[in-house]
C-alpha positions in Angstrom: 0.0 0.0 0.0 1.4 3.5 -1.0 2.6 5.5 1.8 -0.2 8.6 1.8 0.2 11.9 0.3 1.1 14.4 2.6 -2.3 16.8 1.4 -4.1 13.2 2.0 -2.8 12.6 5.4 -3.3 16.4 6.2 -7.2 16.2 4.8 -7.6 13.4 7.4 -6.8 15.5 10.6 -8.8 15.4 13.3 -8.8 19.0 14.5 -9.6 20.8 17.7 -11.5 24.3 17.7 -8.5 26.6 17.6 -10.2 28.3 20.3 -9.0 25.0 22.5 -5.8 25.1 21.5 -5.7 28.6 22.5 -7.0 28.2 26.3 -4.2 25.4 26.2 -1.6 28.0 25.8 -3.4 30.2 28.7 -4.7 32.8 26.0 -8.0 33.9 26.7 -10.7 35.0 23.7 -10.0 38.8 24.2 -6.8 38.3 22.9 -7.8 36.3 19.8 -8.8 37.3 16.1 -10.5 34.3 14.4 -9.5 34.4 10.9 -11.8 31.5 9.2 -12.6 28.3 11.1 -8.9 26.8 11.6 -6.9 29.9 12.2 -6.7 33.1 14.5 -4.5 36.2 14.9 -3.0 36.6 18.9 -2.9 40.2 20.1 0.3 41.4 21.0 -0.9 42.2 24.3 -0.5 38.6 25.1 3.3 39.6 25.8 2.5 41.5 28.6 -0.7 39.5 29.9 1.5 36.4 29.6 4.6 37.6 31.1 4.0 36.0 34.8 3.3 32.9 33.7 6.2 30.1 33.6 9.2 30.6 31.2 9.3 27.5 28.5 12.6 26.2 27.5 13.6 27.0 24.1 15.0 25.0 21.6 16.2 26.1 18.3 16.2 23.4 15.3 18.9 24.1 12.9 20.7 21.8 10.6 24.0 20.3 8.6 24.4 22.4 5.7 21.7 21.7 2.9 22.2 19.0 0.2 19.7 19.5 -2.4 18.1 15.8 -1.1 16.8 18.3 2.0 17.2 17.4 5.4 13.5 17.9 6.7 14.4 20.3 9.1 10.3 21.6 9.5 8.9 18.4 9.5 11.8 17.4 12.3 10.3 20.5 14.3 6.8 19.7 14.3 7.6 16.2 14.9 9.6 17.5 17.8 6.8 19.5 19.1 4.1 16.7 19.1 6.7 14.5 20.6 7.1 16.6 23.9 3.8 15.5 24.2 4.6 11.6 24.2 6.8 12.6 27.0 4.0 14.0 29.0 5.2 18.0 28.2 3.5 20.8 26.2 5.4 22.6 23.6 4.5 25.0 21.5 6.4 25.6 17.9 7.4 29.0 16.1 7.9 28.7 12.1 8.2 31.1 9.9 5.2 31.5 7.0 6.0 29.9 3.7 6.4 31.8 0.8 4.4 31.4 -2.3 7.2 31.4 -4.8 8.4 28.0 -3.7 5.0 26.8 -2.8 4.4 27.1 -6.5 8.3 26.7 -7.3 10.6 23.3 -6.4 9.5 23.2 -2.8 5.8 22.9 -3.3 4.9 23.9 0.7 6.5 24.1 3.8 3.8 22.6 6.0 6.0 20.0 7.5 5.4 16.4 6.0 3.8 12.9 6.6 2.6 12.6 9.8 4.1 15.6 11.2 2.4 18.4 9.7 0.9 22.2 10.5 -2.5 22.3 9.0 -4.8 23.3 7.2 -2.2 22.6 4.7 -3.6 24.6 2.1 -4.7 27.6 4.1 -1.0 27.8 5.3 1.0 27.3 2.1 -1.7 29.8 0.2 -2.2 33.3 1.7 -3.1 32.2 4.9 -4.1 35.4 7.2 -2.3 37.8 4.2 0.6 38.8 6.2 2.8 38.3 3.0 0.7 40.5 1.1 0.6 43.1 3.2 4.3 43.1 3.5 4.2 43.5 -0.4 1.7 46.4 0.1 4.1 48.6 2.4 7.4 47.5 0.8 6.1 48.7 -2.6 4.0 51.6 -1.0 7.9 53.0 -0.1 9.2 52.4 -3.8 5.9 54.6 -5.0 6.8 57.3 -2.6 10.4 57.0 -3.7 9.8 57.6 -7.3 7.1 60.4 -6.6 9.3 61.9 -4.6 11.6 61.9 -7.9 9.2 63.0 -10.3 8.2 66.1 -8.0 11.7 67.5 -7.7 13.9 65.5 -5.7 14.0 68.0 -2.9 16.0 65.4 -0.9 18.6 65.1 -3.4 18.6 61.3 -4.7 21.1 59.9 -6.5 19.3 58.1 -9.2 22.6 55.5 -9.8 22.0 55.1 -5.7 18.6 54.1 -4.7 18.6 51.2 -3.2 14.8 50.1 -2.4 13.6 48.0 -5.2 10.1 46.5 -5.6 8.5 43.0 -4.5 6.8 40.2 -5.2 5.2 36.6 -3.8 5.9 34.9 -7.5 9.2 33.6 -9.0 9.5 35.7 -11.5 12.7 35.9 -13.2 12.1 38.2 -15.8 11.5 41.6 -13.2 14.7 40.7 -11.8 15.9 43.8 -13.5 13.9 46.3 -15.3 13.5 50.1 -16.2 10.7 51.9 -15.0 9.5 55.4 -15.7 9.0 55.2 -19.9 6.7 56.6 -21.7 5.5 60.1 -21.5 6.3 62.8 -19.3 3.7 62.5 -16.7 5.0 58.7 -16.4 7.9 59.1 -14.0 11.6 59.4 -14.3 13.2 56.5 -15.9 15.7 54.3 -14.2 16.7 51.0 -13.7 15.7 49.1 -10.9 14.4 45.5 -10.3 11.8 43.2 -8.4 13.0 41.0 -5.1 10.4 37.9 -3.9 8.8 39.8 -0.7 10.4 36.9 1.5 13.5 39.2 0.8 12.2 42.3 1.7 13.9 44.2 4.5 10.3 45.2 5.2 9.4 41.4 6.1 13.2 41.5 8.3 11.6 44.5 10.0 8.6 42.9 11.2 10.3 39.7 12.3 12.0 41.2 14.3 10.0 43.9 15.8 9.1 43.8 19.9 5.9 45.7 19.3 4.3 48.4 17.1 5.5 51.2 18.5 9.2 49.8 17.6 8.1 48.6 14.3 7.1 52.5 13.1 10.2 53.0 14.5 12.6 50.4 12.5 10.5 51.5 9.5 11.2 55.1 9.5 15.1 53.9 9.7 14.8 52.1 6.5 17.2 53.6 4.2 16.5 53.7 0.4 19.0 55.0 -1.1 21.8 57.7 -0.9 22.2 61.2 -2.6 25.7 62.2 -4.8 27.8 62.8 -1.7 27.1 60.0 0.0 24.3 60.4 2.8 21.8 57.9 3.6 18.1 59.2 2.5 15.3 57.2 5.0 11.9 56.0 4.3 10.5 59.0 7.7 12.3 61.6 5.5 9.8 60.5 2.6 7.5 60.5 4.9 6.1 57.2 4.2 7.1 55.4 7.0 3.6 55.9 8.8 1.4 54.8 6.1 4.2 51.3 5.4 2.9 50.9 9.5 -0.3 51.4 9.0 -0.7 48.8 6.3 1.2 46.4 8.5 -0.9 46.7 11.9 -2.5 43.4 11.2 0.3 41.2 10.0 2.3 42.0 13.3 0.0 40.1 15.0 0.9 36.1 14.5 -1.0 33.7 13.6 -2.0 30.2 15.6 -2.6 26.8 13.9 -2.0 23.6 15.0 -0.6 19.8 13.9 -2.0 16.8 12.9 -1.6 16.2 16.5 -3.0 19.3 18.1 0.1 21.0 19.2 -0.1 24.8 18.8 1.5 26.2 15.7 2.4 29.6 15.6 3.7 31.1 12.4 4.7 34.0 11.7 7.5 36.0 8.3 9.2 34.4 6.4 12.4 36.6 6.0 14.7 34.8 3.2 17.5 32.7 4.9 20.6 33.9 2.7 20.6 38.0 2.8 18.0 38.0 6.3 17.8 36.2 9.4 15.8 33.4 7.8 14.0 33.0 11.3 10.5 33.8 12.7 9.4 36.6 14.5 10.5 38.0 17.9 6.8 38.6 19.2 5.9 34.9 17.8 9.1 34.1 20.3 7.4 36.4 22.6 4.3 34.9 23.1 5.1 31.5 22.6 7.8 31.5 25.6 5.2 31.6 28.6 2.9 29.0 26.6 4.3 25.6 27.6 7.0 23.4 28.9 9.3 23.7 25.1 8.9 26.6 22.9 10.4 25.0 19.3 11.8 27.4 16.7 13.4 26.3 13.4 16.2 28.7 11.7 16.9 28.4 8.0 19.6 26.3 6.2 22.4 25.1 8.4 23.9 25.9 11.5 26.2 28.5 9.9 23.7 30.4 8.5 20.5 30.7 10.2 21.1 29.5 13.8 24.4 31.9 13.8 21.7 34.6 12.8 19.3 33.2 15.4 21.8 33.3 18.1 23.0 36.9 16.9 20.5 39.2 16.0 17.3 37.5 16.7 18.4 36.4 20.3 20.5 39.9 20.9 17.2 41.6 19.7 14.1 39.5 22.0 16.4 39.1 24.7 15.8 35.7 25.1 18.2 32.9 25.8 18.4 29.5 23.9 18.5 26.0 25.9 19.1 23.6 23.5 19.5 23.4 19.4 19.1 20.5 17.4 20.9 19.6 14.5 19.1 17.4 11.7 21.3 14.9 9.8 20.4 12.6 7.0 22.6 10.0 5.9 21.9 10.6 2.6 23.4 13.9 3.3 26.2 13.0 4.7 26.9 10.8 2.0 26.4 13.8 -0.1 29.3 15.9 2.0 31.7 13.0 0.8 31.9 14.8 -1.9 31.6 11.6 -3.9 28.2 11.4 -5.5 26.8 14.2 -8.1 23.0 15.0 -7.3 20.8 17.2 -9.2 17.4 18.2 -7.6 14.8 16.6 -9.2 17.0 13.7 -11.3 17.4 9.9 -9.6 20.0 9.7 -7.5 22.9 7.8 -7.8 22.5 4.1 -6.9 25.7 3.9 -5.1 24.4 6.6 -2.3 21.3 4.2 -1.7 23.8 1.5 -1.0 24.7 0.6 2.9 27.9 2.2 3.4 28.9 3.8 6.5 32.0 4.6 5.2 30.8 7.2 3.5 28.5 8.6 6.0 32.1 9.2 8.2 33.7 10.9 5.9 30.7 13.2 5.0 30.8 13.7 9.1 32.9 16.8 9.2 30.1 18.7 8.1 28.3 17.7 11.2 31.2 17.8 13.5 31.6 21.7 12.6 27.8 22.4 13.1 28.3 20.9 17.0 30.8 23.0 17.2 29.2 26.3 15.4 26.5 25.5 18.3 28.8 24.9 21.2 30.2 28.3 20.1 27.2 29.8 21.6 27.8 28.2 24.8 24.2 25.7 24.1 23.6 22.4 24.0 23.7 20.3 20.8 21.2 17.3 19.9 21.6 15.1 16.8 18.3 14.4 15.3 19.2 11.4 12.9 15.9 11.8 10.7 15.5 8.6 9.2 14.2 7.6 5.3 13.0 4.4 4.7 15.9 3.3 2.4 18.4 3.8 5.6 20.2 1.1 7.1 21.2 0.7 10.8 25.2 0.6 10.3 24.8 4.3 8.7 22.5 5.4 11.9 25.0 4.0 14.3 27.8 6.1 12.1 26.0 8.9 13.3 25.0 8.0 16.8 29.2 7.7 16.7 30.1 10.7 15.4 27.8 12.8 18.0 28.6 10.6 21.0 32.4 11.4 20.0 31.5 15.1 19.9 30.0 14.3 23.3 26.6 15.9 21.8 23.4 13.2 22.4 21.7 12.1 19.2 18.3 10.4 18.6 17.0 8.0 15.3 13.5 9.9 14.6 10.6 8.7 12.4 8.4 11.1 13.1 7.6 11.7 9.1 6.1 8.0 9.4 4.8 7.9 12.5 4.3 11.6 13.8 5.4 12.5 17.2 5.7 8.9 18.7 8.9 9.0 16.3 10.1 12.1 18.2 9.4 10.6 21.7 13.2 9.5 21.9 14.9 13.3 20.5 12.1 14.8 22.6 13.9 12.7 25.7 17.1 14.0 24.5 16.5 17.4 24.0 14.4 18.1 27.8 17.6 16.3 29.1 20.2 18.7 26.7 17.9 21.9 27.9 18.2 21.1 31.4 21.7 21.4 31.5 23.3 25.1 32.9 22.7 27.4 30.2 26.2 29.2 28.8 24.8 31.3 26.3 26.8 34.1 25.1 27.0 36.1 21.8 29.2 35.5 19.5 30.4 39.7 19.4 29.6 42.6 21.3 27.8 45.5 20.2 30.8 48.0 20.0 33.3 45.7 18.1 33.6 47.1 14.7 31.9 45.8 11.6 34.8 44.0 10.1 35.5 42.8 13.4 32.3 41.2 13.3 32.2 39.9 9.6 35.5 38.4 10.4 34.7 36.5 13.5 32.0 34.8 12.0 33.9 33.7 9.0 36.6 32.5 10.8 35.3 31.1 13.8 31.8 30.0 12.3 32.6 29.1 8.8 36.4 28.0 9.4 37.8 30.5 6.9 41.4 31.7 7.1 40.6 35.0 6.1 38.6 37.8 4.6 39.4 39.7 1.3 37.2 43.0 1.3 36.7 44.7 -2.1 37.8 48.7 -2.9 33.8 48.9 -3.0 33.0 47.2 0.2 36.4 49.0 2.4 34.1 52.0 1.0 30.8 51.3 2.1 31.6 49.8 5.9 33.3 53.0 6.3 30.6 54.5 5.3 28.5 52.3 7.5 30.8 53.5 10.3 30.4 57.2 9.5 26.7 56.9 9.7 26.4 55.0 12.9 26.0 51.8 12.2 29.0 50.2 13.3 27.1 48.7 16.1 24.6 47.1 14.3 25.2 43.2 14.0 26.4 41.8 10.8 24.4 38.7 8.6 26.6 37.6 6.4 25.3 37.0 2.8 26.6 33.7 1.2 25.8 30.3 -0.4 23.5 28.1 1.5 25.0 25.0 -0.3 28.3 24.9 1.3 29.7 26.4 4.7 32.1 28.2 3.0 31.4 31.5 0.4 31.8 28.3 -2.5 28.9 26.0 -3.3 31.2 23.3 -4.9 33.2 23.0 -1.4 31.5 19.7 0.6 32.4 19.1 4.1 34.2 21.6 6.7 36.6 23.2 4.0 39.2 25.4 5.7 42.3 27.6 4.5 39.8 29.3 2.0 39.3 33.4 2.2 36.0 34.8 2.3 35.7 37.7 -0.4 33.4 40.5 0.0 32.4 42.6 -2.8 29.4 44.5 -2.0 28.3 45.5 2.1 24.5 46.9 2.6 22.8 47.9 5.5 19.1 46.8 6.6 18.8 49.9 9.2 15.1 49.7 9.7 15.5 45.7 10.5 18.8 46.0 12.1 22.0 44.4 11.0 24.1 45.1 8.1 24.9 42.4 5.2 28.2 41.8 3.5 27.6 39.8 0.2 30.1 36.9 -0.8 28.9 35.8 -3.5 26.0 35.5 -6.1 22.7 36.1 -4.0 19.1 35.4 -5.8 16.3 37.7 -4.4 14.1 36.9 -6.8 14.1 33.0 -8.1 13.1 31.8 -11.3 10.6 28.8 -12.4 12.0 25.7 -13.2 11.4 23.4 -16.2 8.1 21.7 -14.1 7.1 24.0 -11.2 4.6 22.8 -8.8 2.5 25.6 -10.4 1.8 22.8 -13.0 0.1 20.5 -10.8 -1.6 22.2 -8.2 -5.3 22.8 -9.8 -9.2 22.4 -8.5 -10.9 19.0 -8.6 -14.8 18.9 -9.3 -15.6 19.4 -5.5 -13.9 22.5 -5.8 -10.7 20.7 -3.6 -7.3 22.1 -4.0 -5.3 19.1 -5.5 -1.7 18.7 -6.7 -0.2 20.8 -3.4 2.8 19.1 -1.6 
């Protein structure tokens, strides 16, 4: 019999009244919003009604660095969370919203899968409460204002070659990746070039991540710079004035949003900031919220230890003030296999029949990978878990290879099958991870405040990603002095590079060391916060492939969404 699909297995849920779910977490109607029958919106002044109640500890999923075979980092989170409750604990889970260029792209959702799910699948992967939309609303609200702002004058002195504040969209759609806007007749703007980004990459959708509260967001927003005039000095969106309206349209989507899994656990999701130029985690009021809700509060960062849970640790923990208990790293052996360096894989072509073969071998040597995650978490001064999650085509040999590398890293691992078998698969990593969290917390930041900003960019490159050293263009020695000059220097730094490898090279497998990190280009996301060197080729807008999802995913007779995954 065919293993389900994961629409089918979501379709068959058994839901409670989200209103339940809600008293579960000790939130009380008056600070709910229902939005349709499965969802609702939480008032942010649940941060302050809830702020008595009992701390939860928190545990940040992260990963080894992505393979294109995927790791199932969100489906290890919500198995995670429904597992707590095999072990007689409550957790709540933090995710960030999925984006609709994927959902109709390669990924095809980001619901979780099998048995460990957030549903109503289709309500979450499509639209859900509009939050994304809204994000698109204010982002491109500022690029209107911008170019207005042009067209009557340029009182403020804009350097046309210099704006920086493109517009957005929820679609892959390669061909707005760059455009020129403004032709036709007079009364049809000044022509420039500029471009479109997928909203996930907005710094508007950073902002509100990692915002504590309205008041701060209208704040952040009015930082937001856009661009800079001939000599040099930053222009902001409160200078265009537009920073009030951007709020405005966003006083809804602050708010997040509960659901819950195929096992009843409470969901909260909330952005989606992209994982290579942003945090790539959910939001700090989600965080908020979710804290004083339960025993666990689960949060999942994006990509691989390096990238997102550095970023989690860095500027999302530095901005909420909250302190991590335990991280969990997810391993597959097929990708450690794939860290061997040995087999070729393309995304969406068979894979090789030698990587399907028992051979633990191979999983070793693709282990330094996950030996320099440990560590990138130990960094922090928190507790590691290994969550070995387990496909069907696995044998035991290559588990115990892993169980072997993480007991020799003195880090406690667990075999989960919680994509089969939903949270009684996560019942062992769920023992391991309340045992990990109730160890002394060490947590410390990886860089004050007041170092400078290369100080910063190079203590994460050498001490996170192993590099021996980092080569800054003529542009970007500009621009961070720049940076400085303007008062930014003590803004945190997320470093921009390929999610494919630990190092600033895709091609480079493993834990690569000796290489030099290059720089070329350094911007600054003032309203959100942090400032981003770029190493490399970054895609804010992606493209369609060959056969996107958008191919499949239709409306049956009943009037059914069908083909989503």
């Amino acid at each position: 019999m065919a293993f389900p699909s994961d629409l089918e297995i979501a379709r068959s849920a058994s839901l409670k009244p989200i209103e339940d779910i809600a008293n579960e977490m000790g939130l009380g109607s008056h600070l709910l919003e229902p939005y349709g029958e499965h969802v609702m919106k939480i008032k942010l002044d649940a941060i302050t009604e809830l702020a008595e109640a009992p701390r939860a500890k928190y545990v940040v999923v992260t990963a080894i660095t992505p393979t294109p075979l995927g790791e199932g980092k969100t489906t290890t989170t919500v198995g995670l969370g429904q597992g707590f409750r095999h072990i007689g604990k409550r957790a709540t889970i933090a995710i960030r919203q999925p984006s609709m260029g994927p959902t109709f792209g390669i990924k095809g959702g980001a619901a979780g899968g099998g048995y460990s799910q957030v549903v109503p699948m289709e309500v979450l992967n499509l639209h859900l409460t509009g939050d994304m939309h809204a994000v698109t609303a204010a982002h491109n609200l500022l690029a209107a204002m911008i170019d207005n702002h042009l067209y009557q004058g340029n009182r403020l002195g804009l350097d046309l070659h210099n704006i920086t504040w493109r517009r957005v969209l929820d679609v892959n759609d390669r061909a707005l990746r760059n455009i020129v806007i403004g032709l036709g007749g007079s009364g049809d703007g000044i022509p420039r070039q500029t471009g479109f980004d997928i909203t996930a990459a907005s710094e508007v959708m950073a902002t509100l991540a990692l915002a504590r509260s309205l008041p701060d967001l209208r704040e952040r927003l009015g930082r937001v710079v856009v661009g800079y005039t001939e000599d040099g000095t930053p222009v902001t969106a409160e200078q265009l004035n537009a920073a009030g309206s951007m709020t405005v349209l966003l006083r809804d989507a602050i708010k997040p949003n509960l659901l819950q899994t195929l096992e009843n656990t409470p969901v909260l999701v909330h952005c989606g900031p992209f994982g290579n130029i942003a945090t790539g985690n959910s939001s700090v009021v989600a965080d908020l919220i979710g804290i004083h809700t339960g025993d666990f509060l689960v949060t999942e960062a994006g990509f691989g230890a390096d990238m997102g849970a550095e970023r989690f640790f860095n500027i999302k923990c530095r901005t909420s003030g909250l302190r991590p208990d335990a991280a969990v790293i997810v391993a597959t052996v097929r990708a450690l296999k794939a860290h061997s360096g040995k087999y070729k894989i393309v995304a969406g072509k068979p894979l090789p029949e030698d990587l399907l073969a028992e051979n633990p071998d191979d999983v070793a040597i693709g282990a330094a990978n996950l030996r320099k995650q440990i560590e990138n978490v130990r960094l922090h001064g928190v507790s590691p878990v290994v969550a070995i999650n387990a496909f069907p085509g696995d044998f035991p040999s290559e588990h115990q290879a892993i169980r072997e590398i993480a007991e020799e890293m003195g880090a406690r691992s667990a075999v989960c099958t919680h994509f089969a078998e939903g949270g009684s698969g996560a019942a062992e990593l769920a023992e391991a991870v309340a045992e990990a969290a109730d160890e002394p917390s060490d947590f410390r930041l990886l860089y004050p405040d007041e170092a400078s900003l290369r100080e910063k960019i190079e203590t994460i490159a050498t001490k996170v990603y192993g590099a021996a050293r980092v080569e800054y263009s003529p542009q970007a020695n500009r621009q961070l002095d720049t940076y400085e000059r303007a008062g930014f220097g003590n803004l945190p730094v997320c470093v921009a590079k390929t999610h494919l490898s630990i190092s600033s090279d895709p091609t480079l497998k493993g834990a690569p060391t000796g290489w030099t990190l290059p720089v070329r280009e350094v911007r600054a996301s003032v309203g959100a916060g942090f400032v981003y060197p770029i190493c490399g080729e970054m895609r804010t807008m992606p493209g369609l492939s060959s056969n996107p999802a958008a191919v499949r995913i239709d409306i049956d007779d009943n009037g059914d969404i069908v083909g989503l995954s």
